[in-house]
C-alpha positions as CSV (number, residue, x, y, z in Angstrom):
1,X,-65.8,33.3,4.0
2,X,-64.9,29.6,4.2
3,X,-61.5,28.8,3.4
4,X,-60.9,26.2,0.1
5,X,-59.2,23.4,0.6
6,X,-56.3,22.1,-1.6
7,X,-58.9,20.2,-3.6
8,X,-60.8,22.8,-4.1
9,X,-57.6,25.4,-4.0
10,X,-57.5,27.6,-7.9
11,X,-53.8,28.5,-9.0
12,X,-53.7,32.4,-10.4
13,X,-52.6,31.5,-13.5
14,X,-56.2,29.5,-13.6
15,X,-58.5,32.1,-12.4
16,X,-56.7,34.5,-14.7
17,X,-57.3,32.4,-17.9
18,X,-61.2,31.8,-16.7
19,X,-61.9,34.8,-16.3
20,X,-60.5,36.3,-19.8
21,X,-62.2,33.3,-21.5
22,X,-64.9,34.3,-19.8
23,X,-64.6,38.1,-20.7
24,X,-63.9,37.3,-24.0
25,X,-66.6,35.1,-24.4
26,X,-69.0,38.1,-23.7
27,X,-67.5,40.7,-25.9
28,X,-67.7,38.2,-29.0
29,X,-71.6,37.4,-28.2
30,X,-71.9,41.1,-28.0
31,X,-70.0,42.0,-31.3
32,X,-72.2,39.3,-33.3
33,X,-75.7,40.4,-32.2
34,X,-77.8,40.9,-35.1
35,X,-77.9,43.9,-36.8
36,X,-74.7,45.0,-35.2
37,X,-72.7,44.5,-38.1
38,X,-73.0,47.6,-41.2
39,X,-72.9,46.6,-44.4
40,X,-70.6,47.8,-46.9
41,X,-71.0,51.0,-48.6
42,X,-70.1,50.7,-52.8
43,X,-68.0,53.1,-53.8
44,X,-68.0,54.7,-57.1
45,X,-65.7,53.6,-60.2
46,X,-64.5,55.5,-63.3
47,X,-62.6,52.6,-65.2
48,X,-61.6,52.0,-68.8
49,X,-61.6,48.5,-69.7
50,X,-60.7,47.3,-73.2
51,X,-61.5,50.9,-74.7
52,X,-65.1,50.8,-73.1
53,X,-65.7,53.5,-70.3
54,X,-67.6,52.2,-67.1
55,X,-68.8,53.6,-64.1
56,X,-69.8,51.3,-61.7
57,X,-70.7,50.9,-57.7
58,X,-68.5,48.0,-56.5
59,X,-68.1,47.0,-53.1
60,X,-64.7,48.2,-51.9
61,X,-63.6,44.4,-51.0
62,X,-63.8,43.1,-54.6
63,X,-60.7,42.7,-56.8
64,X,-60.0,43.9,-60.3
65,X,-60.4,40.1,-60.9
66,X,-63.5,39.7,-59.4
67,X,-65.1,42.8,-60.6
68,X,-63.3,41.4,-64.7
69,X,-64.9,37.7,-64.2
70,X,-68.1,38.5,-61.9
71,X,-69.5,42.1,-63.0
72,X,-68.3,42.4,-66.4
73,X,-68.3,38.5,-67.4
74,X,-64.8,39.0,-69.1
75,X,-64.1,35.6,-68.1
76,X,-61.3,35.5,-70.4
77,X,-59.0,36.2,-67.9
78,X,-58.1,33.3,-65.4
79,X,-58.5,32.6,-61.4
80,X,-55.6,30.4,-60.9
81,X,-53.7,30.5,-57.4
82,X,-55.5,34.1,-55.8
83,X,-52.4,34.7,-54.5
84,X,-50.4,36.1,-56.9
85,X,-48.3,33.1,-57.3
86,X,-49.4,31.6,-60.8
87,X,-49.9,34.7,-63.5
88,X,-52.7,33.5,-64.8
89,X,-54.9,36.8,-63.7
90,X,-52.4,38.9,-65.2
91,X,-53.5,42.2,-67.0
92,X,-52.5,45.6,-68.6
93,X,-53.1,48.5,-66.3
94,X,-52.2,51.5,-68.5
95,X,-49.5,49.5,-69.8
96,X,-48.2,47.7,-66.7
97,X,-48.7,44.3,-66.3
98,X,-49.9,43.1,-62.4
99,X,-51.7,40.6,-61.1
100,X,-55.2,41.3,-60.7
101,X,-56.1,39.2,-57.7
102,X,-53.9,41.5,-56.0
103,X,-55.0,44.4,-57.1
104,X,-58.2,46.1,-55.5
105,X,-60.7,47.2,-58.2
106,X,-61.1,50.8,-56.6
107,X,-56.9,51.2,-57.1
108,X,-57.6,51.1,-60.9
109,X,-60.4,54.2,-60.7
110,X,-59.1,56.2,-63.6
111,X,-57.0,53.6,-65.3
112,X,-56.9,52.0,-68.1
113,X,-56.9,47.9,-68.0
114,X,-56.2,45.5,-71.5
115,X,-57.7,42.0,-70.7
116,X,-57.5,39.4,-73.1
117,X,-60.4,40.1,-75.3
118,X,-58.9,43.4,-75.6
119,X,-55.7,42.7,-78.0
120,X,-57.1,41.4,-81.0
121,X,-58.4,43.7,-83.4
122,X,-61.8,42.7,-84.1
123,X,-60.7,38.7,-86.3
124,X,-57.0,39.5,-86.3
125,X,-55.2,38.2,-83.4
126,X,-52.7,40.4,-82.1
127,X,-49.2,39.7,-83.2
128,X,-48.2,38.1,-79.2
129,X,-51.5,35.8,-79.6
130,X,-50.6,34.6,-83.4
131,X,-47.2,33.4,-82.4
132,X,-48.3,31.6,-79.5
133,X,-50.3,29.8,-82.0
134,X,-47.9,29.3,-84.2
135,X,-45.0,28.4,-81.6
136,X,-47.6,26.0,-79.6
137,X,-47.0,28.3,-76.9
138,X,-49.7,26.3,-75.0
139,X,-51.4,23.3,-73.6
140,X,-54.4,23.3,-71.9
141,X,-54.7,27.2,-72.3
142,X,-55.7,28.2,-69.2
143,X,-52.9,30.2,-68.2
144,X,-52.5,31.4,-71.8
145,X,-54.6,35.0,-71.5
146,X,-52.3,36.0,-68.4
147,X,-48.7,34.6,-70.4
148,X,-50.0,36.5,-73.5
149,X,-50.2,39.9,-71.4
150,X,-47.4,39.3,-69.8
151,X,-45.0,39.1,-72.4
152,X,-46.6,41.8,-74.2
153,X,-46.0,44.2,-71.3
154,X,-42.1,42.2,-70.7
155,X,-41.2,43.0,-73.9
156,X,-41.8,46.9,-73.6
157,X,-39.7,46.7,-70.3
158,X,-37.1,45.4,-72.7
159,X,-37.4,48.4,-75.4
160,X,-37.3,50.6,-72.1
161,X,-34.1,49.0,-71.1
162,X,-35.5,47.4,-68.0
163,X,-33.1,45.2,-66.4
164,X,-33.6,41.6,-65.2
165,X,-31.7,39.6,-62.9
166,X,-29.6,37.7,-65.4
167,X,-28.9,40.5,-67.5
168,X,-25.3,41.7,-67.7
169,X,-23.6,44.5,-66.6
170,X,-26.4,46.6,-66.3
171,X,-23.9,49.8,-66.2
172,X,-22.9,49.1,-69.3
173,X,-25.5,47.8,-72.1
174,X,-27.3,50.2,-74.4
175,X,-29.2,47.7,-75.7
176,X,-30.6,44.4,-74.0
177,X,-30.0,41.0,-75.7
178,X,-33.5,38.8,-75.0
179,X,-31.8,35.4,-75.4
180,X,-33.8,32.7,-74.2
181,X,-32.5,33.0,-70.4
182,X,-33.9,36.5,-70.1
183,X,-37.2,35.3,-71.2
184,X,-37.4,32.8,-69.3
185,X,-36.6,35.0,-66.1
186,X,-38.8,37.7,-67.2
187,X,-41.9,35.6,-67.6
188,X,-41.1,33.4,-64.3
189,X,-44.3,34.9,-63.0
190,X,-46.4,32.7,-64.9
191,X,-46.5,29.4,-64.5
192,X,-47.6,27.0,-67.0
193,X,-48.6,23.9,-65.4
194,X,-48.4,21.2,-69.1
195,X,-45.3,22.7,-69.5
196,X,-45.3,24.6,-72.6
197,X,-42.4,26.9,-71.9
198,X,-40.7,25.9,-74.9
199,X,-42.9,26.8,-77.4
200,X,-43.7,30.3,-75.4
201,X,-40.2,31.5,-75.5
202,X,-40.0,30.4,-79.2
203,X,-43.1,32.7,-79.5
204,X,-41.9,35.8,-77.3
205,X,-38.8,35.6,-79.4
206,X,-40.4,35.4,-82.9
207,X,-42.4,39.0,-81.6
208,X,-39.2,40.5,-80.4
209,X,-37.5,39.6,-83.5
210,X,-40.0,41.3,-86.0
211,X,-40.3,44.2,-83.5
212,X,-36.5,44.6,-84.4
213,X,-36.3,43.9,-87.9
């Protein structure tokens, strides 16, 4: 074997880096041949939505918000950020409110989910949706059907005595005082975009206030 010359001389650190380029190069080609990839399996779903029992096959990638807006057509609640950052997805999961973006489809077998379309009872609005009317708790509206959930499910976190992080001395209250700060720091998850946070703590507090009365 001849010897290289300094021109044609390779450093370690250069073969090395060929040669797992190289290597790599082969294993990606191999993992993309056709037909090498499976396809997903559906999986089986017991949900309740809006009172309505379904049982569906859903593909275990798809989101509650995907499976609300594509499969059912509920369209009623919004795709805003997909991340989790803007509220506008949000739900009732037995109660609870999360985002559904976030949330997996097949994590809700067995629960029950309130969208939107679900409050009212058939042409009277629920009391949360009439005061945002009244109040002009919105703009455009397209963050409206995740607020509206939202502070239906903040305000029984209040009645449970769940704190926030501007309430008081939590040791001490028996009973929380919503002022318009707590509000505000309890629906900081949604984000209204026109700006309409005025009118939608004037129409949390209206609710909360004939809850009370």
């Amino acid at each position: 074997m001849s010897e290289l010359t300094n021109n044609d001389s390779m450093s370690r650190r250069t073969f090395v880096g060929i040669t797992i380029a190289g290597t790599a190069g082969f294993a990606i080609a191999d993992e993309f041949q056709p037909g090498s990839v499976q396809p997903v399996k559906p999986a089986q779903l017991n949900i309740k939505i809006n009172g309505r029992q379904h049982q569906l096959e859903v593909d275990s990638r798809t989101t509650l918000l995907d499976l609300l807006r594509e499969n059912l057509h509920l369209v009623g609640t919004k795709k805003g950020c997909d991340h989790g950052q803007c509220g506008a997805c949000t739900v009732l999961a037995d109660g609870k409110r999360i985002n559904s973006c976030l949330s997996l489809a097949l994590m809700n077998d067995g629960v029950e989910v309130t969208t939107i379309e679900g409050l009212a009872d058939n042409d009277t609005l629920h009391p949360m949706q009439a005061a945002f009317v009244e109040h002009d708790g919105l703009q455009c509206g397209y963050c409206t059907p995740g607020q509206i959930c939202s502070a239906i499910a903040m305000l029984d976190e209040v009645k449970q005595g769940s704190p926030s992080a501007v309430t008081g001395d939590v040791g001490r209250i028996t009973e929380i005082d919503l002022s318009d700060a707590e509000i505000r720091e309890r629906m900081s998850g949604n984000i209204c975009r026109c700006g309409a946070y005025p009118g939608i703590v004037a129409a949390i507090r209206s609710v909360s206030q004939r809850r009370s009365s």
